[in-house]
C-alpha positions as CSV (number, residue, x, y, z in Angstrom):
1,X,24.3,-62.3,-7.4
2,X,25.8,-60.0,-4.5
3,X,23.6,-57.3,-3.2
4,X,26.1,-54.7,-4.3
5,X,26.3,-56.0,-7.9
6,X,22.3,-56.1,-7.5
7,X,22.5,-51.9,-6.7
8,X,24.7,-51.5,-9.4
9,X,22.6,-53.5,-11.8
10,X,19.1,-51.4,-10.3
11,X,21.0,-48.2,-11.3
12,X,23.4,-49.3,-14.3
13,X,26.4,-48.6,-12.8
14,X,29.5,-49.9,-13.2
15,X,31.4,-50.0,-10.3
16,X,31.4,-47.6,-6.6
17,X,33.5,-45.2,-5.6
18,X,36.7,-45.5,-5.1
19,X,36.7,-42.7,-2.6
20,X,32.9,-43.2,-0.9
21,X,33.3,-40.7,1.3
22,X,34.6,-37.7,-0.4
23,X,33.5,-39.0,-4.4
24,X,29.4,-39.9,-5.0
25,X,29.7,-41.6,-8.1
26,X,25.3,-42.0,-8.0
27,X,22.0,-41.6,-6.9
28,X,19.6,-44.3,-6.0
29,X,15.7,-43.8,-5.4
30,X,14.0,-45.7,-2.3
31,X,11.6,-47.9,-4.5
32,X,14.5,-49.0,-6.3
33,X,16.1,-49.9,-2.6
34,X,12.9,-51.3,-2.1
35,X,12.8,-53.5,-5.6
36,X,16.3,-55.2,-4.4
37,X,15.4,-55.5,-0.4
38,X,12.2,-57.7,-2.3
39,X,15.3,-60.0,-4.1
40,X,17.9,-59.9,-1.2
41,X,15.1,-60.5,1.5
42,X,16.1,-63.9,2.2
43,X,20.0,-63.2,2.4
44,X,20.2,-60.3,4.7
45,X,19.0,-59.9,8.3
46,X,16.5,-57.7,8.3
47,X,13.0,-58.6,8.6
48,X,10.9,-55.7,7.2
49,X,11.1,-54.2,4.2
50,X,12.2,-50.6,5.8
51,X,15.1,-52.6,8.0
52,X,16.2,-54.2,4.7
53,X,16.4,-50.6,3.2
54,X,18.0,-49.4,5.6
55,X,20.8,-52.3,5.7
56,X,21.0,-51.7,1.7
57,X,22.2,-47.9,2.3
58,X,24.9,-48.6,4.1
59,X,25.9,-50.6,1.4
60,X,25.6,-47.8,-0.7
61,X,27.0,-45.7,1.8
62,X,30.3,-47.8,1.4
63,X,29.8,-47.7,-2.4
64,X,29.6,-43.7,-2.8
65,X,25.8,-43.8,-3.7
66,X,24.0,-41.3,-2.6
67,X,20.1,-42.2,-1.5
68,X,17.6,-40.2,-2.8
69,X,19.7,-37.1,-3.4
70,X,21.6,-37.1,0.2
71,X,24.8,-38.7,1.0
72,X,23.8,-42.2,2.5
73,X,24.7,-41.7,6.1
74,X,22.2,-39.0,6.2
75,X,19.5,-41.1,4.4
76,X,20.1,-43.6,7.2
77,X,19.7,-40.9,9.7
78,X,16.7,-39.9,7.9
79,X,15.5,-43.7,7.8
80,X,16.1,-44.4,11.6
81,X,14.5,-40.8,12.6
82,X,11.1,-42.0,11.1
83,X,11.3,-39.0,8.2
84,X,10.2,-41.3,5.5
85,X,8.3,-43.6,7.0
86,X,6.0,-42.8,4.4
87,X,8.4,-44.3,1.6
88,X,7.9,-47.8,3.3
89,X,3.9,-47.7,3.6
């Protein structure tokens, strides 16, 4: 399975945006990032488990979901800046 289809299936949605930036057709949480960076681990190229995350919302960021109640590009942001650091401990 794609890692897109494996958001959408993690969320039950059934397909992105069709405007991602202007129309946020859903929300996804950080463990649930997390529970598809643990399936995808081995098929994208990050090596820890935030660097996967992080890879996943900009997938998401392309797909109109937001991240944990933020539009994605500011989750990412969020992500490189250290903010949550604790999500990934």
């Amino acid at each position: 399975m794609r890692t897109p289809e494996l958001i959408r299936k993690e969320i039950n949605l059934e397909k992105g945006s069709g405007a991602p930036g202007k129309d946020l057709v859903a929300d996804i949480s950080v463990d649930q990032l997390k529970n598809v960076a643990e399936k995808v681990k081995d098929k994208i190229i990050g090596k820890t488990v935030k660097s996967r995350v992080k890879e996943l919302v900009g997938i998401c960021q392309s797909m109109g979901i937001k991240v944990n109640g933020i539009p994605a590009d500011k989750a990412s942001k969020k992500i490189s800046a250290g903010e949550w650091d604790n999500l990934f401990n």
